[in-house]
PyMOL Python script that loads the backbone (N, CA, C, O; Angstrom):
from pymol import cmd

cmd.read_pdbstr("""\
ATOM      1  N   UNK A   1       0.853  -1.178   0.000  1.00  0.00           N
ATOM      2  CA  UNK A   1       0.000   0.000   0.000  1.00  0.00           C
ATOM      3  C   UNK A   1       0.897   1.239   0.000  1.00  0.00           C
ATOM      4  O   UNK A   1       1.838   1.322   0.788  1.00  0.00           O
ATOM      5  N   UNK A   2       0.646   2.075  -0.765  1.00  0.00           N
ATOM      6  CA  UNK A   2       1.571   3.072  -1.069  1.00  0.00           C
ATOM      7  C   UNK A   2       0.971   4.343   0.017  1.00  0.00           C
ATOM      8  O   UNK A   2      -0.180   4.478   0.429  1.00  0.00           O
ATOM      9  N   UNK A   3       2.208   5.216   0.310  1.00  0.00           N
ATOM     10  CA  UNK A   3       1.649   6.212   1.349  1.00  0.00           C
ATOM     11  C   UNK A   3       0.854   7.024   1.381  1.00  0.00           C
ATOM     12  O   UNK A   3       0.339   7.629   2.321  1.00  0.00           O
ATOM     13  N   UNK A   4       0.705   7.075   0.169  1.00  0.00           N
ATOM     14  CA  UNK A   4      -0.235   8.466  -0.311  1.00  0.00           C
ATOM     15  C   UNK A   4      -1.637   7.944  -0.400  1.00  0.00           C
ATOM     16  O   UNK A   4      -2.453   8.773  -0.800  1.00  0.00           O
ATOM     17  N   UNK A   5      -2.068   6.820  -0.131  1.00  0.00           N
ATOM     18  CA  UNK A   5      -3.337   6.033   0.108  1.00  0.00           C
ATOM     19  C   UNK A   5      -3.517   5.883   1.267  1.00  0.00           C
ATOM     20  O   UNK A   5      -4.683   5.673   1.600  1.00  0.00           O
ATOM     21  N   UNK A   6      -2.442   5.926   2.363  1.00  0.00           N
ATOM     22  CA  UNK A   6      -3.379   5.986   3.823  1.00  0.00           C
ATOM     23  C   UNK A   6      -3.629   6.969   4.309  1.00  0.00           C
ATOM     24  O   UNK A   6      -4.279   6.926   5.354  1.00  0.00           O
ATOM     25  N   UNK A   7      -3.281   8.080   3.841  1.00  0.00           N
ATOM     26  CA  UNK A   7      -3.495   9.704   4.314  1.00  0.00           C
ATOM     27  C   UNK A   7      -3.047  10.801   4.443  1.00  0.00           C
ATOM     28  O   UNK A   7      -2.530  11.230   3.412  1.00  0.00           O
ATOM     29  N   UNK A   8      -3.022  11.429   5.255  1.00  0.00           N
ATOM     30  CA  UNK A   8      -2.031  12.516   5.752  1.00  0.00           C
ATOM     31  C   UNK A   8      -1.655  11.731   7.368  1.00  0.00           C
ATOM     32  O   UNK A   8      -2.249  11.128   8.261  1.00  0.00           O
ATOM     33  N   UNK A   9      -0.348  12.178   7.047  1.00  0.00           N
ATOM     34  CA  UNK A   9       0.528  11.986   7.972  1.00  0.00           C
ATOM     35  C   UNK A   9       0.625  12.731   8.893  1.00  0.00           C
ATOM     36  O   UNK A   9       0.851  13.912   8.633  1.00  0.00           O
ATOM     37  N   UNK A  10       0.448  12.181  10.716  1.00  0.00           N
ATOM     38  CA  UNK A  10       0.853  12.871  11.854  1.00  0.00           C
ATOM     39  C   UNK A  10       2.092  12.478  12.817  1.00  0.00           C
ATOM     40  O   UNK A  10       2.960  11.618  12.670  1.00  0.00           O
ATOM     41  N   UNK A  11       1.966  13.004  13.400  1.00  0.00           N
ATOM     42  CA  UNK A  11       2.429  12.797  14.994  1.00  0.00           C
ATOM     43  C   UNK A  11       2.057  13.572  15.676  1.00  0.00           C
ATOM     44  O   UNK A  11       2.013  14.802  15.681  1.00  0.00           O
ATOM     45  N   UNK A  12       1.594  12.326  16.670  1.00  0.00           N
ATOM     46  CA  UNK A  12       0.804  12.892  17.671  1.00  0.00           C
ATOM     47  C   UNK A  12       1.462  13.976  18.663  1.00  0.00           C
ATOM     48  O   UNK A  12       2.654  13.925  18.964  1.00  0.00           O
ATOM     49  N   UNK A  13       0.386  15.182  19.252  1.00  0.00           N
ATOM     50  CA  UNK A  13       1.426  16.140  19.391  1.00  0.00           C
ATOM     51  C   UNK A  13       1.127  15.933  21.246  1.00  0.00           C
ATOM     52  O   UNK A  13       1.071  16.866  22.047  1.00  0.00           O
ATOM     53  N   UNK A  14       1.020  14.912  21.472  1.00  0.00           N
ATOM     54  CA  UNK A  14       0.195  14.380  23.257  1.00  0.00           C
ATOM     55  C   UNK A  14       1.665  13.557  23.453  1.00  0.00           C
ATOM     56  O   UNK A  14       2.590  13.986  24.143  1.00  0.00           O
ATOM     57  N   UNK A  15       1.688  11.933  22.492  1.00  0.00           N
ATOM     58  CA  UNK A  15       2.900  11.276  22.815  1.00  0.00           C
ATOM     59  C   UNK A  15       3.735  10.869  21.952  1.00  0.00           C
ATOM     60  O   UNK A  15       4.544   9.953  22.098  1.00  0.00           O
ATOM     61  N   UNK A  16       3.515  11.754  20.713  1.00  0.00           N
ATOM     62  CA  UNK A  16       4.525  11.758  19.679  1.00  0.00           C
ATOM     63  C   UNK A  16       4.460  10.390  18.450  1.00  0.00           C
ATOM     64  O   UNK A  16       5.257  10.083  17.564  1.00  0.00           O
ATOM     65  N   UNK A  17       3.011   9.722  18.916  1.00  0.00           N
ATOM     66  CA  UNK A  17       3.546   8.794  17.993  1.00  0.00           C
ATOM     67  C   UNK A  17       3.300   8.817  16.575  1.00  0.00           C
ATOM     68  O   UNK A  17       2.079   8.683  16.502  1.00  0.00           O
ATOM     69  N   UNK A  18       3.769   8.913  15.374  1.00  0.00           N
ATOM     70  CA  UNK A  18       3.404   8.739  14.105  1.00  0.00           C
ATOM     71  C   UNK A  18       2.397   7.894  13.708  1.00  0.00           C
ATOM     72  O   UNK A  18       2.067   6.843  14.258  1.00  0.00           O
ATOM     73  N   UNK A  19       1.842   8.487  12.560  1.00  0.00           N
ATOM     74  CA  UNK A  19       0.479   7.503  12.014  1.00  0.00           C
ATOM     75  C   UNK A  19      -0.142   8.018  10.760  1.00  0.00           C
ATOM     76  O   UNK A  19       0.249   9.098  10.316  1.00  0.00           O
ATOM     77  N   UNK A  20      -0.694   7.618  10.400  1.00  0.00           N
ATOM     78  CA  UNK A  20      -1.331   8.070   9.033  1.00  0.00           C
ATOM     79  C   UNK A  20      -3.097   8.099   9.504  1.00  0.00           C
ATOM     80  O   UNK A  20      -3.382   7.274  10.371  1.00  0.00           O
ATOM     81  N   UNK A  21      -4.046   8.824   9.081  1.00  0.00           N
ATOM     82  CA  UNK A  21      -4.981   8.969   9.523  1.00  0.00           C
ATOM     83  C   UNK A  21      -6.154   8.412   8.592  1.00  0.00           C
ATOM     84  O   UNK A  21      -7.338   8.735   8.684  1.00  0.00           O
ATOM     85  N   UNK A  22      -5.513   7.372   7.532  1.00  0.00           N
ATOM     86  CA  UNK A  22      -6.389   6.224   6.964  1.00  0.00           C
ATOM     87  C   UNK A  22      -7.516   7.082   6.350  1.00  0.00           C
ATOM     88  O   UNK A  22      -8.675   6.677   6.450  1.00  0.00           O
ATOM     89  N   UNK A  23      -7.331   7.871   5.923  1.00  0.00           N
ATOM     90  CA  UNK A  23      -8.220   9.003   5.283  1.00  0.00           C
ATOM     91  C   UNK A  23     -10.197   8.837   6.181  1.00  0.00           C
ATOM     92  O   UNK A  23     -11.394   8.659   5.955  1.00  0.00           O
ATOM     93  N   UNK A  24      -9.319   9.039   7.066  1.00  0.00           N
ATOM     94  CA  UNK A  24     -10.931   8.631   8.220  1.00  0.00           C
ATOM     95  C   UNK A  24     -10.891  10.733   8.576  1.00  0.00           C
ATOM     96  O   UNK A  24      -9.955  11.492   8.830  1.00  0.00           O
ATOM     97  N   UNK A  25     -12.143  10.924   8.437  1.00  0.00           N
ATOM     98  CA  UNK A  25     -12.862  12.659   9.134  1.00  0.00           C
ATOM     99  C   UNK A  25     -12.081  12.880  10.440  1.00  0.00           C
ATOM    100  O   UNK A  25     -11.535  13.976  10.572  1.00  0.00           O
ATOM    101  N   UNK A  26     -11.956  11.901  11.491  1.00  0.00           N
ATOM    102  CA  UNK A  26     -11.044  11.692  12.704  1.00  0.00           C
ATOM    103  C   UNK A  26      -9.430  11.971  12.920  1.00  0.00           C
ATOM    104  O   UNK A  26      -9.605  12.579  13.976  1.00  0.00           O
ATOM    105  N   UNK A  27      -8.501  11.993  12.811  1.00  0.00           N
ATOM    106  CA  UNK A  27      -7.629  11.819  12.876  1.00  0.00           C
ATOM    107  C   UNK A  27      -7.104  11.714  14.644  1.00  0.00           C
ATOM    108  O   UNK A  27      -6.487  12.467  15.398  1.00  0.00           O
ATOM    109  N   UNK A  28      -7.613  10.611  14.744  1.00  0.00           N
ATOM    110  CA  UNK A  28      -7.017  10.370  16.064  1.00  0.00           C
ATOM    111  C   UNK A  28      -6.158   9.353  16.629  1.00  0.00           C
ATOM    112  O   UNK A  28      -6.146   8.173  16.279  1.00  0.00           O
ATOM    113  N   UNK A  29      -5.209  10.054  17.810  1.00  0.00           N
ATOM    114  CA  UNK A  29      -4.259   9.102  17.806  1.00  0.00           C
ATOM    115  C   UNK A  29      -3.939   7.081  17.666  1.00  0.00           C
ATOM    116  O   UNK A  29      -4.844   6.572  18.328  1.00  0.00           O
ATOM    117  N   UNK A  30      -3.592   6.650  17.439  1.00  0.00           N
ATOM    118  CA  UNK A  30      -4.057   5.189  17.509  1.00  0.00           C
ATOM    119  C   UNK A  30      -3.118   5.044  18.853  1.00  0.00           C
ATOM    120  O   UNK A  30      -3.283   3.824  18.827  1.00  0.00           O
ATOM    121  N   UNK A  31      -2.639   5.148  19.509  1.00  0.00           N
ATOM    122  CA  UNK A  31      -1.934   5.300  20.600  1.00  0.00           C
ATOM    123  C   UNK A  31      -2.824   5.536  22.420  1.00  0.00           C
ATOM    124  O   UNK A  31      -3.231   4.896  23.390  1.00  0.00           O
ATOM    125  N   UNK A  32      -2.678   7.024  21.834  1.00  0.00           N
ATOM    126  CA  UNK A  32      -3.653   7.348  23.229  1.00  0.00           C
ATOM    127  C   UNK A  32      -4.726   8.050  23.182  1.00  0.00           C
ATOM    128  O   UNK A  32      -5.145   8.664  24.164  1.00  0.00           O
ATOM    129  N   UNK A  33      -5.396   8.046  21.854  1.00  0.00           N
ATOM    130  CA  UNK A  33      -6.699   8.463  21.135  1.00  0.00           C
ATOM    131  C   UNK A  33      -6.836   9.957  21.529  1.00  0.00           C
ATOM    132  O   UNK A  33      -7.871  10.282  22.110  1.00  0.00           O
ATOM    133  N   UNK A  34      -5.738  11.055  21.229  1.00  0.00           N
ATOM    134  CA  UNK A  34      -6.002  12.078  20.869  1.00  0.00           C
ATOM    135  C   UNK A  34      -6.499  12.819  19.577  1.00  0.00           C
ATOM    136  O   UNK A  34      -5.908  12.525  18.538  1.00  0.00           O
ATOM    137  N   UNK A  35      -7.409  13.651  19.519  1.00  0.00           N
ATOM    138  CA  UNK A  35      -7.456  14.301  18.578  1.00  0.00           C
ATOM    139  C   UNK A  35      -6.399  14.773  18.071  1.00  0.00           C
ATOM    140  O   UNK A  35      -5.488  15.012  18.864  1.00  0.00           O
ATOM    141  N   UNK A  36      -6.181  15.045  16.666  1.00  0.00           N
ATOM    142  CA  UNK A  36      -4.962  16.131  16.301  1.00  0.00           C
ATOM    143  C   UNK A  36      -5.489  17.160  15.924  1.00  0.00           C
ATOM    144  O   UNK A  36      -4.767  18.149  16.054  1.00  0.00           O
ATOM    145  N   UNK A  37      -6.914  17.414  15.314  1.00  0.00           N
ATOM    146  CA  UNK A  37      -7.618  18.747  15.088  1.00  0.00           C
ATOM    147  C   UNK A  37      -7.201  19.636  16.843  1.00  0.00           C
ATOM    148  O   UNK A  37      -6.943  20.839  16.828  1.00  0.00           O
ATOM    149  N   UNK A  38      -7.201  19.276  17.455  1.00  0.00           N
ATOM    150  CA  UNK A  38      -6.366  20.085  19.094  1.00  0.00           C
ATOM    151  C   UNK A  38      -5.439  20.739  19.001  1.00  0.00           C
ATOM    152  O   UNK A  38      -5.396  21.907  19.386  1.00  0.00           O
ATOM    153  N   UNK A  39      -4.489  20.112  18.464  1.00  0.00           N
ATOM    154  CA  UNK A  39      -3.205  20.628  18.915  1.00  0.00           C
ATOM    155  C   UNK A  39      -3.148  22.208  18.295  1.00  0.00           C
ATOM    156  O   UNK A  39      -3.880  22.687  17.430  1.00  0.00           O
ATOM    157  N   UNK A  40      -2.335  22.680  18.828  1.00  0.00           N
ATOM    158  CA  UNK A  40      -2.168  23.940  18.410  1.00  0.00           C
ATOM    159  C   UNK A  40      -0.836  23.834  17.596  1.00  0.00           C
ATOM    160  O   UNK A  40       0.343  23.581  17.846  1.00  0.00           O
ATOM    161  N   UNK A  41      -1.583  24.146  16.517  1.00  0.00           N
ATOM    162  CA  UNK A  41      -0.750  24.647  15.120  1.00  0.00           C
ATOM    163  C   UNK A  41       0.477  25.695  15.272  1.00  0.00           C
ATOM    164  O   UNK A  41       0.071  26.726  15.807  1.00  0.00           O
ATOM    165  N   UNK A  42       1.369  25.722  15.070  1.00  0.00           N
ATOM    166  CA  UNK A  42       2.829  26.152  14.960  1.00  0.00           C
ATOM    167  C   UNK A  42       3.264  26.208  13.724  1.00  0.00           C
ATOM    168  O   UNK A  42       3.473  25.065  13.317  1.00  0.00           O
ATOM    169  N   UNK A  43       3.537  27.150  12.803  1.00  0.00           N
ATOM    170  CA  UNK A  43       4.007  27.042  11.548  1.00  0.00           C
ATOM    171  C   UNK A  43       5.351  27.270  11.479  1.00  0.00           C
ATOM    172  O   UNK A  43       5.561  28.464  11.694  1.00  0.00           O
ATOM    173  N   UNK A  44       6.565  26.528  11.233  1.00  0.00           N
ATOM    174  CA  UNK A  44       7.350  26.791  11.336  1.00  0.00           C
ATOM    175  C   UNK A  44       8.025  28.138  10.616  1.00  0.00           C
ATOM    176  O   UNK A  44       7.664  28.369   9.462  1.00  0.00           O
ATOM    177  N   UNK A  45       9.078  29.120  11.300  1.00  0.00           N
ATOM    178  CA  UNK A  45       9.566  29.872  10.645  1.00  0.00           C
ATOM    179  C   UNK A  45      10.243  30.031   9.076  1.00  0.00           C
ATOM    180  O   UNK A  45      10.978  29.133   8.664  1.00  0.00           O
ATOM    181  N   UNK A  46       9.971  31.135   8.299  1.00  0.00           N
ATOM    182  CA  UNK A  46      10.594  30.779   7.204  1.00  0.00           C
ATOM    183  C   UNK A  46      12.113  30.604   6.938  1.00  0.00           C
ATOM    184  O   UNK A  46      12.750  30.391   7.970  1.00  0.00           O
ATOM    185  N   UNK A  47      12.616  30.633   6.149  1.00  0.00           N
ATOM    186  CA  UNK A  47      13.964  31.072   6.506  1.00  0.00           C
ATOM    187  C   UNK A  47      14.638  31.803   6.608  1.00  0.00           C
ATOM    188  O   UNK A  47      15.662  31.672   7.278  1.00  0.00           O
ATOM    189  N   UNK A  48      14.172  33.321   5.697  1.00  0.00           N
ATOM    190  CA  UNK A  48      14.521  34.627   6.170  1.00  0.00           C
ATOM    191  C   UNK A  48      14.001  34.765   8.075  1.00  0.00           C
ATOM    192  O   UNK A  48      14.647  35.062   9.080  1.00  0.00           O
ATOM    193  N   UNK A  49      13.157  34.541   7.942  1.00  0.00           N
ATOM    194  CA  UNK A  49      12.595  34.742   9.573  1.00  0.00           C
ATOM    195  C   UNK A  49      13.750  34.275  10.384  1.00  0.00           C
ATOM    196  O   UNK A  49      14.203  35.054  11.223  1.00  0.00           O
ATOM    197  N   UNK A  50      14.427  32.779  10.196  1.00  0.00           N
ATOM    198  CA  UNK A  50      15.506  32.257  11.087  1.00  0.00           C
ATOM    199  C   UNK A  50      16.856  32.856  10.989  1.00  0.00           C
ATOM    200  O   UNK A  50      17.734  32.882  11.850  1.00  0.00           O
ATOM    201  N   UNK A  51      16.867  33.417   9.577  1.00  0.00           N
ATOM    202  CA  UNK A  51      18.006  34.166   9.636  1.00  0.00           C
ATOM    203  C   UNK A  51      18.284  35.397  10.103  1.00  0.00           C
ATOM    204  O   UNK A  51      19.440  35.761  10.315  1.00  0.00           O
ATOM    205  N   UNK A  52      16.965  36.345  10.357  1.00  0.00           N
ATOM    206  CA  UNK A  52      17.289  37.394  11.404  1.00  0.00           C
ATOM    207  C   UNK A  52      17.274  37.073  12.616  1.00  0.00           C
ATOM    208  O   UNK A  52      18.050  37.709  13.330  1.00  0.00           O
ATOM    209  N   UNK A  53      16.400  35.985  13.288  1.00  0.00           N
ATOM    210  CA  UNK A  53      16.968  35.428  14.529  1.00  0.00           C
ATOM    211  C   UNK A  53      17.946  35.491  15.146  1.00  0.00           C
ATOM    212  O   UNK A  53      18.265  36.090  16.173  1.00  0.00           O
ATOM    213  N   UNK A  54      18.692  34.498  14.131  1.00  0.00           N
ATOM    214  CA  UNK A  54      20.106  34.066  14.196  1.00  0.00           C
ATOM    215  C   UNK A  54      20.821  35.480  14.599  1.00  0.00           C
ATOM    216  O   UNK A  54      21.392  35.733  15.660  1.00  0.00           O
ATOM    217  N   UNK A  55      20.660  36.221  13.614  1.00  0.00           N
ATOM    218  CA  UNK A  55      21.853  37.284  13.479  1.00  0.00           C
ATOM    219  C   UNK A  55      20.948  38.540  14.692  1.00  0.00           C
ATOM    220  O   UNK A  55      21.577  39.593  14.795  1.00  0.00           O
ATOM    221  N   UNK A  56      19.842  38.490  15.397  1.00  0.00           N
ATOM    222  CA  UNK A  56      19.247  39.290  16.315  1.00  0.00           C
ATOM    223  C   UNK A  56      20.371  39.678  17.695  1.00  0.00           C
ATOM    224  O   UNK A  56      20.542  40.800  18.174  1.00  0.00           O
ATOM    225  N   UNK A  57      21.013  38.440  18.111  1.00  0.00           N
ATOM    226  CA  UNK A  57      21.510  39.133  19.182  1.00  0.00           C
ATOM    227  C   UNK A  57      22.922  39.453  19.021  1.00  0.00           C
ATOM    228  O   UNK A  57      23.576  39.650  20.046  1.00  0.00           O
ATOM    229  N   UNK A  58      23.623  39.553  17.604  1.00  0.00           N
ATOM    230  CA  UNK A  58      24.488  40.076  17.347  1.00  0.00           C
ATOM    231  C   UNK A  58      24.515  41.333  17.526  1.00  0.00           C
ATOM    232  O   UNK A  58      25.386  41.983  18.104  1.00  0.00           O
ATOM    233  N   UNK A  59      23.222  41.825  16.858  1.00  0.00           N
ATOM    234  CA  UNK A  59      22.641  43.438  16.617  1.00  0.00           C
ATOM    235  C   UNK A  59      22.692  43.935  17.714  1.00  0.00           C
ATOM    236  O   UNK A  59      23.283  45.011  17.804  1.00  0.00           O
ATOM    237  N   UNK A  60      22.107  43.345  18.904  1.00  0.00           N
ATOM    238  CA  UNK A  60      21.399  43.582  20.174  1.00  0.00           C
ATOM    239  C   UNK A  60      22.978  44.006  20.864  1.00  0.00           C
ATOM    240  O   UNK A  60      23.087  45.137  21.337  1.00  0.00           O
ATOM    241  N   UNK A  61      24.238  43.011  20.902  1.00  0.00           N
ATOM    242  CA  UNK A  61      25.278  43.223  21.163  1.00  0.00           C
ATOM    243  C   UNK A  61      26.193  44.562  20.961  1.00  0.00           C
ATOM    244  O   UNK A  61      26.845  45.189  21.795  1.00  0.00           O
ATOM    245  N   UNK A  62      26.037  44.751  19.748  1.00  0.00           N
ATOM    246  CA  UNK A  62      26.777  46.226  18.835  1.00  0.00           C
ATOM    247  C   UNK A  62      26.001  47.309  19.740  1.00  0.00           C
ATOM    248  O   UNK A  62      26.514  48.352  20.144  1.00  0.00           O
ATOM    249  N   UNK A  63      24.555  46.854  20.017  1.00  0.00           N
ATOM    250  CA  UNK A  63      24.016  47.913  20.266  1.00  0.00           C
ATOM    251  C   UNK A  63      24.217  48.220  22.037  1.00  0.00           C
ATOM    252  O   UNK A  63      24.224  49.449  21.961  1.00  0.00           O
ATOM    253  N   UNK A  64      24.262  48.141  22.452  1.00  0.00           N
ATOM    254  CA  UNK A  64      24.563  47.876  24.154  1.00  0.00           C
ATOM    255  C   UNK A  64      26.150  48.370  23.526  1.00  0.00           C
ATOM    256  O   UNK A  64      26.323  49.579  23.677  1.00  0.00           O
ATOM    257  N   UNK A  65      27.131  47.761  22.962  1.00  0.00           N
ATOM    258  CA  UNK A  65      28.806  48.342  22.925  1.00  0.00           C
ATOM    259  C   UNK A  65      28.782  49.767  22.323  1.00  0.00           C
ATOM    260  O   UNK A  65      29.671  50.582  22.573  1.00  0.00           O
ATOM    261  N   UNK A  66      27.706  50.038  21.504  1.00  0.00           N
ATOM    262  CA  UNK A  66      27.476  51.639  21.467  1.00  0.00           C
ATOM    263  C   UNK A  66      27.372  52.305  22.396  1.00  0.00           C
ATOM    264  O   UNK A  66      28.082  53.253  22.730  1.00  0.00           O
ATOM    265  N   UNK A  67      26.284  51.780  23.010  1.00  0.00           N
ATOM    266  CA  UNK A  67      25.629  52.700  24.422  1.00  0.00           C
ATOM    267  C   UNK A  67      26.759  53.263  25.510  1.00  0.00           C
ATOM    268  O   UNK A  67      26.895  54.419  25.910  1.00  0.00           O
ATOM    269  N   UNK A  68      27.568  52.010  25.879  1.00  0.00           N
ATOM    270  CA  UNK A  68      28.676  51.974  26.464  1.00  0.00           C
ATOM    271  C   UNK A  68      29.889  52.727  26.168  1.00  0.00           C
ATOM    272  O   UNK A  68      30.618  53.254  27.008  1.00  0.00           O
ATOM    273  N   UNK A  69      30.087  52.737  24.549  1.00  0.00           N
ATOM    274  CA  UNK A  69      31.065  54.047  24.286  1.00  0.00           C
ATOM    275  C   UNK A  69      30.785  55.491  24.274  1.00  0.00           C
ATOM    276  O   UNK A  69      31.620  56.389  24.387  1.00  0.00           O
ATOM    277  N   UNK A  70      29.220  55.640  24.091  1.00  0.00           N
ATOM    278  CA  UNK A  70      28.612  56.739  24.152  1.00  0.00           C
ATOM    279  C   UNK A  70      28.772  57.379  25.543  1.00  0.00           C
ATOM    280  O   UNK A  70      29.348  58.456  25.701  1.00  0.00           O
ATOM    281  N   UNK A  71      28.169  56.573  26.661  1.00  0.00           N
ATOM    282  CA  UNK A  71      28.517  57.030  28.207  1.00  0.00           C
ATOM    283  C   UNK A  71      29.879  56.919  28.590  1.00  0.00           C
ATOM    284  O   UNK A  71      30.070  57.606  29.593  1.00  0.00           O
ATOM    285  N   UNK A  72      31.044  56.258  28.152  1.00  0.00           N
ATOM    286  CA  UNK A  72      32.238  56.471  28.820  1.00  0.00           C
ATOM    287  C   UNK A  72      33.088  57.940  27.619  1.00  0.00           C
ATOM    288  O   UNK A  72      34.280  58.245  27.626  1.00  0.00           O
ATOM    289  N   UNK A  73      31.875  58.625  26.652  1.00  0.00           N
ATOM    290  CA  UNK A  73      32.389  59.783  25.935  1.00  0.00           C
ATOM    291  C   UNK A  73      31.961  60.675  27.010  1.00  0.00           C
ATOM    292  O   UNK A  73      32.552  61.580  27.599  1.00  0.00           O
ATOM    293  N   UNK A  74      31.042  60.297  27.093  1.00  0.00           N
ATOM    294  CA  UNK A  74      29.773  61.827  27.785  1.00  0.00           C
ATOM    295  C   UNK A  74      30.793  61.868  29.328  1.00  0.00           C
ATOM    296  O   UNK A  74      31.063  63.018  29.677  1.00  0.00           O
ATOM    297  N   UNK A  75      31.401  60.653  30.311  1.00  0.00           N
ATOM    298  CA  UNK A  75      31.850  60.221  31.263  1.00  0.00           C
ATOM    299  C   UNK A  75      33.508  60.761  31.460  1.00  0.00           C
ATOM    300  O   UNK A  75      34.299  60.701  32.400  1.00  0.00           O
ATOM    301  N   UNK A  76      33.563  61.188  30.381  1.00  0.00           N
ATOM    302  CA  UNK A  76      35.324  61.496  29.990  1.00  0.00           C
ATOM    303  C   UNK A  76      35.026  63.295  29.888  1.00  0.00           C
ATOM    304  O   UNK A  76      35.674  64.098  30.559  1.00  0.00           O
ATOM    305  N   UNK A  77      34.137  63.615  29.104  1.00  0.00           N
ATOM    306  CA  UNK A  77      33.722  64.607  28.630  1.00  0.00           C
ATOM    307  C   UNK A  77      33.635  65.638  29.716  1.00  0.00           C
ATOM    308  O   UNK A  77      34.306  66.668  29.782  1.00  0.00           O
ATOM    309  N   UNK A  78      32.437  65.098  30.817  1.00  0.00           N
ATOM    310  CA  UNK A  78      32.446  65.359  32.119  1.00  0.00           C
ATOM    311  C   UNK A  78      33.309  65.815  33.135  1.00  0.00           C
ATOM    312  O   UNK A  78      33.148  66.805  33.847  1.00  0.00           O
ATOM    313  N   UNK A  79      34.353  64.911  33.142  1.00  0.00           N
ATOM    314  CA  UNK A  79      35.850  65.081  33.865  1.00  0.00           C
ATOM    315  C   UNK A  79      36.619  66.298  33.645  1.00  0.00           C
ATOM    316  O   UNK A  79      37.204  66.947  34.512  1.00  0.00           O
ATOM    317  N   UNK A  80      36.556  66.547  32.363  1.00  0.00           N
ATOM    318  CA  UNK A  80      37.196  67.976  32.230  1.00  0.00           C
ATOM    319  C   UNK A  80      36.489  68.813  32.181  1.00  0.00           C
ATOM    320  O   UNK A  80      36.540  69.527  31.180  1.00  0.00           O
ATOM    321  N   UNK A  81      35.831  69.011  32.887  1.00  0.00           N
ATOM    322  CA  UNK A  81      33.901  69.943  32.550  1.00  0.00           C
ATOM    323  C   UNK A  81      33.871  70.021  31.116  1.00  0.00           C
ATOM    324  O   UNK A  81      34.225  71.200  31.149  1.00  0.00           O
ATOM    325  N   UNK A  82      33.775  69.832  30.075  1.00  0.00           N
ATOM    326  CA  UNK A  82      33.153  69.966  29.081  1.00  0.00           C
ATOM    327  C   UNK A  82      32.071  69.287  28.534  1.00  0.00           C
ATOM    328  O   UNK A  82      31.849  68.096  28.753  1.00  0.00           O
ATOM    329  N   UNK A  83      31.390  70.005  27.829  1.00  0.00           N
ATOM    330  CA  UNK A  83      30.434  69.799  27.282  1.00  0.00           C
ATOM    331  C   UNK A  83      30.305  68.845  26.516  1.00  0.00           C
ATOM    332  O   UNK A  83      31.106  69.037  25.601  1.00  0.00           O
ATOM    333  N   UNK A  84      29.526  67.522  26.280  1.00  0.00           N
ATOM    334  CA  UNK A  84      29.105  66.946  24.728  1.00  0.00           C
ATOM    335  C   UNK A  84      29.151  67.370  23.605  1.00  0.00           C
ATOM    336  O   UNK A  84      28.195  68.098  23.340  1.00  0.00           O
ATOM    337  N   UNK A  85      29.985  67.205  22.673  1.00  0.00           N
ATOM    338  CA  UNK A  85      29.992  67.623  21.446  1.00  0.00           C
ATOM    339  C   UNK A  85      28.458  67.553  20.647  1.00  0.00           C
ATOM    340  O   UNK A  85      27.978  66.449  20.390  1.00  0.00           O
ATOM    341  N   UNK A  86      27.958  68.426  20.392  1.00  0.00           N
ATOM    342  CA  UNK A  86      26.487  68.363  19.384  1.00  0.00           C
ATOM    343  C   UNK A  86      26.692  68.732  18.051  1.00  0.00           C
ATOM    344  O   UNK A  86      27.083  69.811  17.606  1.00  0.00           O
ATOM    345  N   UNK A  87      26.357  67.632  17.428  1.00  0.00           N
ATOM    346  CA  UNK A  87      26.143  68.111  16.122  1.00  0.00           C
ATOM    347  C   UNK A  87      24.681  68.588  15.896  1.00  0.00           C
ATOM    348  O   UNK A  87      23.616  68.141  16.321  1.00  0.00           O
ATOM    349  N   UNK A  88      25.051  69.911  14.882  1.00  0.00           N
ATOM    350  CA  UNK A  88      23.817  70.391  14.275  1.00  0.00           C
ATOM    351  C   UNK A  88      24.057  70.593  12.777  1.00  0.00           C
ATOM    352  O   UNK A  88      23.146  70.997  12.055  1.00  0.00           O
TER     353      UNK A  88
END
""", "prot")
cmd.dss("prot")
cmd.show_as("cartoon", "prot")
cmd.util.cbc("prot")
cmd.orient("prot")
């Protein structure tokens, strides 16, 4: 019997077990007779999506080592009473 004749394919999202849902309206576990119409749907990320992830707390990093050079300018700046440089 070829796969594409017993159904759509799960796993169960209760105890994980795989199954095909025998093209029955039901799709319930054969295991521990959960529904899978339940579970809550999760679509996985695309791959642009994972790739700003990925690269998110790089950004997050640079940005905090800015902050930090910014206050030890303003912190230096201070010391000799002077002022913050402003650009206009």
């Amino acid at each position: 019997m070829a796969a594409k004749d017993m159904g759509t394919k799960y796993t169960c999202f209760k105890c994980g077990t795989r199954f095909y849902d025998l093209k029955r309206p039901e799709p319930l576990c054969p295991k521990c007779g959960a529904d899978q119409r339940e579970a809550a749907s999760i679509k996985p990320p695309e791959k642009t999506e994972r790739r700003r992830a990925a690269r998110a707390p790089v950004e997050e990093v640079e940005e905090v080592e800015q902050e930090l050079v910014e206050e030890e300018e303003m912190a230096a700046d201070e010391d000799f009473g002077e002022e913050p440089d402003e650009d206009y």
